[in-house]
N, CA, C and O atoms as CSV, one atom per row, in Angstrom:
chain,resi,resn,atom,element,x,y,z
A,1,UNK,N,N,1.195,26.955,29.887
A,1,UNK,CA,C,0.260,25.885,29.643
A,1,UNK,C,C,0.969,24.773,28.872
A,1,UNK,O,O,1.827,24.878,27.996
A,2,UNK,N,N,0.438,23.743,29.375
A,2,UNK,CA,C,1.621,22.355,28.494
A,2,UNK,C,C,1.064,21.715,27.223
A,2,UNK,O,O,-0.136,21.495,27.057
A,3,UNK,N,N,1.911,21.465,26.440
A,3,UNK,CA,C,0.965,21.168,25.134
A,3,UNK,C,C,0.857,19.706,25.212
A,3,UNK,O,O,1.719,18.917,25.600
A,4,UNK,N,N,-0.632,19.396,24.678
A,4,UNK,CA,C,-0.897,17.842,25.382
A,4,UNK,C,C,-0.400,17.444,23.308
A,4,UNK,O,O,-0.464,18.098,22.267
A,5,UNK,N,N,-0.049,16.355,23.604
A,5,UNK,CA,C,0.405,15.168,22.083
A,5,UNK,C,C,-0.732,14.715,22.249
A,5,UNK,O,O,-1.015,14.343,23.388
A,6,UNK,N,N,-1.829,14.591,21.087
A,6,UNK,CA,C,-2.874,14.084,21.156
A,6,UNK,C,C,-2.622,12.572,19.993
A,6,UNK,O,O,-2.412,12.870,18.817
A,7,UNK,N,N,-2.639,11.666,20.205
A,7,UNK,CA,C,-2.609,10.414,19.537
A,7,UNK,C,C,-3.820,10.431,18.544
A,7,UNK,O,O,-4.980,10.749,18.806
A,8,UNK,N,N,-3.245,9.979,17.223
A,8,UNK,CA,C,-4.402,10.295,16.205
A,8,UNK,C,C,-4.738,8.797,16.006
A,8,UNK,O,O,-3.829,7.982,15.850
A,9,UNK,N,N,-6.411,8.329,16.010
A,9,UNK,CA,C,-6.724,6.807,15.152
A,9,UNK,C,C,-6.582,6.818,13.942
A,9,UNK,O,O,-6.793,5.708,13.452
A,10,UNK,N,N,-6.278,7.689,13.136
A,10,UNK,CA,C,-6.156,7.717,11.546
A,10,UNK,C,C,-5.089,6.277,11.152
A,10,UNK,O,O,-3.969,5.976,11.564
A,11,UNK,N,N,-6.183,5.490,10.015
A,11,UNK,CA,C,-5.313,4.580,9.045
A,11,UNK,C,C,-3.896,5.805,8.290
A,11,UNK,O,O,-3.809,7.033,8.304
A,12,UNK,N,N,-3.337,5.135,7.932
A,12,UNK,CA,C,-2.079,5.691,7.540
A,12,UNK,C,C,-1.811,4.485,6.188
A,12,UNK,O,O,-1.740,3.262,6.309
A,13,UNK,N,N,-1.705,5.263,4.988
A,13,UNK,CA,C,-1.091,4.895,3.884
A,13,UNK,C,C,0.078,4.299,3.608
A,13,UNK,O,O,0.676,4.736,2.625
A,14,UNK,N,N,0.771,3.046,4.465
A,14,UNK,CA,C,2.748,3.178,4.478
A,14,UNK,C,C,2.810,1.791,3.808
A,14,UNK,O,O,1.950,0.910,3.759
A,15,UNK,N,N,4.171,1.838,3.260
A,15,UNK,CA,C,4.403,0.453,2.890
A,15,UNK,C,C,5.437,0.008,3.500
A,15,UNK,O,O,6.603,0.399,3.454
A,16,UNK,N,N,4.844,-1.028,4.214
A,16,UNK,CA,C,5.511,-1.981,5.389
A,16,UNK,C,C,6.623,-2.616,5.294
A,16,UNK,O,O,6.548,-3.416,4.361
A,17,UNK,N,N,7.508,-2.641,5.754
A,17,UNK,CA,C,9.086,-2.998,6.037
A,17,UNK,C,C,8.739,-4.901,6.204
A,17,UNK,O,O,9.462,-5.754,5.689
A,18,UNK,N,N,7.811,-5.126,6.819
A,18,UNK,CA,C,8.179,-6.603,6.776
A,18,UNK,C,C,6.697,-7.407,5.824
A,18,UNK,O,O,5.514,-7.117,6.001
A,19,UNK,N,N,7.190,-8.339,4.935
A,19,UNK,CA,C,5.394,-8.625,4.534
A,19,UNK,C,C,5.394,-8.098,3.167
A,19,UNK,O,O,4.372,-7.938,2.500
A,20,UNK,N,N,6.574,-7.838,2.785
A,20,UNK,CA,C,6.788,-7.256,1.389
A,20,UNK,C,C,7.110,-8.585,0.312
A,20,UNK,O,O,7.776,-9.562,0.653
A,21,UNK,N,N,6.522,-8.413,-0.993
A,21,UNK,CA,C,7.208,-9.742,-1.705
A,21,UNK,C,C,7.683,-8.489,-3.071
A,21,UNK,O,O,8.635,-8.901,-3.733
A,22,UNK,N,N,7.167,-7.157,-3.497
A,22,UNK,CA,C,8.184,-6.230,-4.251
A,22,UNK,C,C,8.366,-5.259,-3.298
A,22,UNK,O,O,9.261,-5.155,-2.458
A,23,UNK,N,N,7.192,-4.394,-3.576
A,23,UNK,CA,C,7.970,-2.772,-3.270
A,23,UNK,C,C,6.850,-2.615,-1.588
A,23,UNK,O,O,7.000,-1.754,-0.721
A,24,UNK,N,N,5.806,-3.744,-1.596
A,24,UNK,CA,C,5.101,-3.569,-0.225
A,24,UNK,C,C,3.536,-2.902,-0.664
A,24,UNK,O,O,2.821,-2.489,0.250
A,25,UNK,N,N,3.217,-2.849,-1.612
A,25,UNK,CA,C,2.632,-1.585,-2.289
A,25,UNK,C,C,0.740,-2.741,-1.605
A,25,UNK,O,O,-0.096,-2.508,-0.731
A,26,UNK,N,N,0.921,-3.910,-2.654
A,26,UNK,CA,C,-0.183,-4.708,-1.948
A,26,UNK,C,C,-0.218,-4.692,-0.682
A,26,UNK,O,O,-1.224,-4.245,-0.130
A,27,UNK,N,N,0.899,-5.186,0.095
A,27,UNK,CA,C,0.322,-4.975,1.871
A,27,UNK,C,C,0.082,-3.828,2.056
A,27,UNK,O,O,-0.895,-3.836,2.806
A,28,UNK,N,N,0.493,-2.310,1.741
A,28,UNK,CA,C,-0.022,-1.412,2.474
A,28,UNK,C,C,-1.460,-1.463,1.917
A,28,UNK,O,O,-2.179,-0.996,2.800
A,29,UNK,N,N,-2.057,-1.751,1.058
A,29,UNK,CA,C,-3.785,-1.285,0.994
A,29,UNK,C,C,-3.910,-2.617,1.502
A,29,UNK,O,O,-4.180,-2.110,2.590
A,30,UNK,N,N,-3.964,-3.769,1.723
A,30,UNK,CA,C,-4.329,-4.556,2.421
A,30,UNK,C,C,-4.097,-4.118,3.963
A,30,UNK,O,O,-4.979,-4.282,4.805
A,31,UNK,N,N,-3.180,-3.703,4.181
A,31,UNK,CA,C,-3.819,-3.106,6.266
A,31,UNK,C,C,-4.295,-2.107,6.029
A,31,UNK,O,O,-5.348,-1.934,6.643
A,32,UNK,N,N,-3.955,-1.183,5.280
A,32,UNK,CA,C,-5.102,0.570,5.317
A,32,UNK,C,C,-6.753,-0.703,5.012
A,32,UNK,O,O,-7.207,-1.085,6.091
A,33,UNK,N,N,-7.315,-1.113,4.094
A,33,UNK,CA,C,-8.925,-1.207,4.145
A,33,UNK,C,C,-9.068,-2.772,4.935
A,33,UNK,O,O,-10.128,-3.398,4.960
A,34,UNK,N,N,-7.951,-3.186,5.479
A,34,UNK,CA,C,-7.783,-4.221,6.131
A,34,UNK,C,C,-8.904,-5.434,5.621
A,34,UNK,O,O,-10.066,-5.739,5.887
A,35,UNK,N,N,-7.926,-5.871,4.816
A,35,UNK,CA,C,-8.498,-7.051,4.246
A,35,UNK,C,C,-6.965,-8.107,3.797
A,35,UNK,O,O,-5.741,-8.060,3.923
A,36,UNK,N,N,-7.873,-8.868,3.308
A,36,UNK,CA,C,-6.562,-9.903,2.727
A,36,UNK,C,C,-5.260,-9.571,2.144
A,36,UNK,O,O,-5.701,-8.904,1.208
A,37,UNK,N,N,-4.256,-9.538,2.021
A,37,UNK,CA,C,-3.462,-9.370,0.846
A,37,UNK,C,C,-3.204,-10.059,-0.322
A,37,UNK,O,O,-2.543,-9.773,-1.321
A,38,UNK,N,N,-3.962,-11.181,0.050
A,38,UNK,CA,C,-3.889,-11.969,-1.284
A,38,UNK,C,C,-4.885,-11.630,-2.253
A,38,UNK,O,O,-4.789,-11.985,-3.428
A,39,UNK,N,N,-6.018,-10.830,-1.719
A,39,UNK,CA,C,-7.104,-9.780,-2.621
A,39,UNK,C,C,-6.426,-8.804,-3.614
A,39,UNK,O,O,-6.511,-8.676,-4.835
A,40,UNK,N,N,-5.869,-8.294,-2.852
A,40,UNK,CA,C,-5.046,-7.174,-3.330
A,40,UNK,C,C,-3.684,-7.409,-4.306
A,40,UNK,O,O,-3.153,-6.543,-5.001
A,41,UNK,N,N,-3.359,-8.501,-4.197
A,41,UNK,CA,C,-2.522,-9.125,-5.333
A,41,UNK,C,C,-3.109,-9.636,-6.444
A,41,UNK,O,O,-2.684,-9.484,-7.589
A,42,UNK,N,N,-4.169,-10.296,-6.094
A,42,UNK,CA,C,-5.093,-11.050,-7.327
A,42,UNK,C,C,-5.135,-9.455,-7.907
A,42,UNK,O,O,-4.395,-9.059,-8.808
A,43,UNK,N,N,-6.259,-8.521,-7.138
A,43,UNK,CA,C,-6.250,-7.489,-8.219
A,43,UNK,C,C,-5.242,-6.527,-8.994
A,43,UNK,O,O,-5.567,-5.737,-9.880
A,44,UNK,N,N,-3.950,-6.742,-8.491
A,44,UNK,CA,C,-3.122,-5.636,-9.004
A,44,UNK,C,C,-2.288,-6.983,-10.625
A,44,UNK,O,O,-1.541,-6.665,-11.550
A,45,UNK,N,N,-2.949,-8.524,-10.242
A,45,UNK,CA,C,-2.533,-8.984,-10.786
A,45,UNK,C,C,-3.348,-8.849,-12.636
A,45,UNK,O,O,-2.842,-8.622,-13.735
A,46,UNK,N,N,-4.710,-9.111,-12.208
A,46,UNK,CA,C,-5.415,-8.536,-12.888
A,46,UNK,C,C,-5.192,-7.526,-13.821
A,46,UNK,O,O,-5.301,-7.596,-15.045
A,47,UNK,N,N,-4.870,-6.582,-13.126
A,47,UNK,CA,C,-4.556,-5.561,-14.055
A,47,UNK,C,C,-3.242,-5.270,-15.030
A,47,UNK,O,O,-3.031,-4.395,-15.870
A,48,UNK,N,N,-2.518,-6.301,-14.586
A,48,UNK,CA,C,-1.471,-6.430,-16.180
A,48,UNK,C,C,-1.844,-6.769,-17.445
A,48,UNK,O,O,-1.345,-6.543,-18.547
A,49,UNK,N,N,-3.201,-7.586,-16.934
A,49,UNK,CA,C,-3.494,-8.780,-18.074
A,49,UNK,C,C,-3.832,-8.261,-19.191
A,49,UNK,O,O,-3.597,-8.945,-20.187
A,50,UNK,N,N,-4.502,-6.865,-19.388
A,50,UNK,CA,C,-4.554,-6.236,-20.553
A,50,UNK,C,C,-3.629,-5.428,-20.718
A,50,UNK,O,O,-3.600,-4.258,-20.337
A,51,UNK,N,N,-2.463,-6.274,-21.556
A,51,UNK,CA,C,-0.846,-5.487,-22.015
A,51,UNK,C,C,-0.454,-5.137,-21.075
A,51,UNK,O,O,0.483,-4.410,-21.407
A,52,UNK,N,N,-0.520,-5.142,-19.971
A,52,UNK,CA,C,0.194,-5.085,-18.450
A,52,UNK,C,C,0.870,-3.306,-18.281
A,52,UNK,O,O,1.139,-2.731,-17.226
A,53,UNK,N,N,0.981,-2.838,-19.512
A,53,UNK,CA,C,1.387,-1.085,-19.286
A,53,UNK,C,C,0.216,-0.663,-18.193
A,53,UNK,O,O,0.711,-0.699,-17.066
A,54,UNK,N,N,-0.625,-0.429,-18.175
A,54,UNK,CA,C,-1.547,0.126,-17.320
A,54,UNK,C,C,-1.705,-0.364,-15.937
A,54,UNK,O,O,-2.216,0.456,-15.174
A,55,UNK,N,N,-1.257,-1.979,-15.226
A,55,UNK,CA,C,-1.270,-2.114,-14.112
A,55,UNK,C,C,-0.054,-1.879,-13.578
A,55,UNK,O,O,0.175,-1.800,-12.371
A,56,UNK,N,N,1.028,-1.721,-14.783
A,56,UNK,CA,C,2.513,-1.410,-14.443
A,56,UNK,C,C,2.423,-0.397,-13.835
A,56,UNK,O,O,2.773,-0.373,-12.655
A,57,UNK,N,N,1.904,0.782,-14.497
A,57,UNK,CA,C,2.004,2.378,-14.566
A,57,UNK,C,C,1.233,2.602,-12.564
A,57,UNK,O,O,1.584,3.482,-11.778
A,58,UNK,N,N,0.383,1.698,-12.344
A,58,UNK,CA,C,-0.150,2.161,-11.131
A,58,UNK,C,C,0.500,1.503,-10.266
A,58,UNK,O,O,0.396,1.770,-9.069
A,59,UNK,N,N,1.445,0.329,-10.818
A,59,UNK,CA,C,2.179,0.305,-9.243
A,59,UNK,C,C,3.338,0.948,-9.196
A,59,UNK,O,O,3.740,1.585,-8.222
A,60,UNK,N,N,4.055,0.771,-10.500
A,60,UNK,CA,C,5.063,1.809,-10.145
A,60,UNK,C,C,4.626,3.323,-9.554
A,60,UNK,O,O,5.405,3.981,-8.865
A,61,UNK,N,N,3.471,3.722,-9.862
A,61,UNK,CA,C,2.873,5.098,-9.499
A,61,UNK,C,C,2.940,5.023,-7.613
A,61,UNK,O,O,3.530,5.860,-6.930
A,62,UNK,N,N,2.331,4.048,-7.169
A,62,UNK,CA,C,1.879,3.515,-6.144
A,62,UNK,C,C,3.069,3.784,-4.777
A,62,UNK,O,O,3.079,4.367,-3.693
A,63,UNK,N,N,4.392,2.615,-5.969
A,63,UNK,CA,C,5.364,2.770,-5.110
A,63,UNK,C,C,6.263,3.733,-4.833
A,63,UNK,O,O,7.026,3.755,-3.867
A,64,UNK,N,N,6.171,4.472,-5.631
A,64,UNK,CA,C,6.320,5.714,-5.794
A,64,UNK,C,C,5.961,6.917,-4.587
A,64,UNK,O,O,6.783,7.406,-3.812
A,65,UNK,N,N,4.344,7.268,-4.676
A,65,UNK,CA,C,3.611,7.866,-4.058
A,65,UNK,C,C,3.207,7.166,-2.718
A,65,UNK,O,O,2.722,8.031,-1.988
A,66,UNK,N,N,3.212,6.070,-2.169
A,66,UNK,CA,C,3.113,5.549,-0.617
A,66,UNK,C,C,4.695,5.790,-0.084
A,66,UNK,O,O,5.762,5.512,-0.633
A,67,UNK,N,N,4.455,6.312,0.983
A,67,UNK,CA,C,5.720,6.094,1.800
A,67,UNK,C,C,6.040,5.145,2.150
A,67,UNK,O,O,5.150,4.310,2.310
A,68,UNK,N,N,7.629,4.702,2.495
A,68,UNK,CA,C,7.639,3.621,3.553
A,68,UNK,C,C,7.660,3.775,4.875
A,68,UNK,O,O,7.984,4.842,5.397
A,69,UNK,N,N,7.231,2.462,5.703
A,69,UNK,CA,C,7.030,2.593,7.106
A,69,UNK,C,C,8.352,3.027,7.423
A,69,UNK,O,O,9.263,2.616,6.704
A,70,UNK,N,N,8.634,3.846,8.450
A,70,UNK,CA,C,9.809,4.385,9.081
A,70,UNK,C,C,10.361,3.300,10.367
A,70,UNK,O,O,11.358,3.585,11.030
């Protein structure tokens, strides 16, 4: 019996090779909930603004924990 490759619609978590301005971390949640990326910068920008350790800690976390696109 032949094994069929079934193609999955699943969003996928990656950080994108082109469209990057650091580590890609904003464009990948901007195409995973597909919205702006300039949303997603305002907010990661946001979050330095109080002593910036805490929005640091989640992108470095971020870039970290997302893969990159292959």
């Amino acid at each position: 019996m032949p094994i069929k490759k079934v193609k999955s619609n699943m969003k996928k978590l990656v950080r994108p090779l082109e469209g990057r301005k650091i580590a890609g971390v904003a464009m990948a949640f901007a195409n995973y909930f597909d919205i702006d990326v300039t949303l997603i910068r305002v907010i990661l920008a946001l979050t330095l603004i109080p002593g910036g350790v805490p929005g640091l800690i989640i992108y470095v976390l971020c870039w970290i924990l997302i893969p990159s696109e292959e």
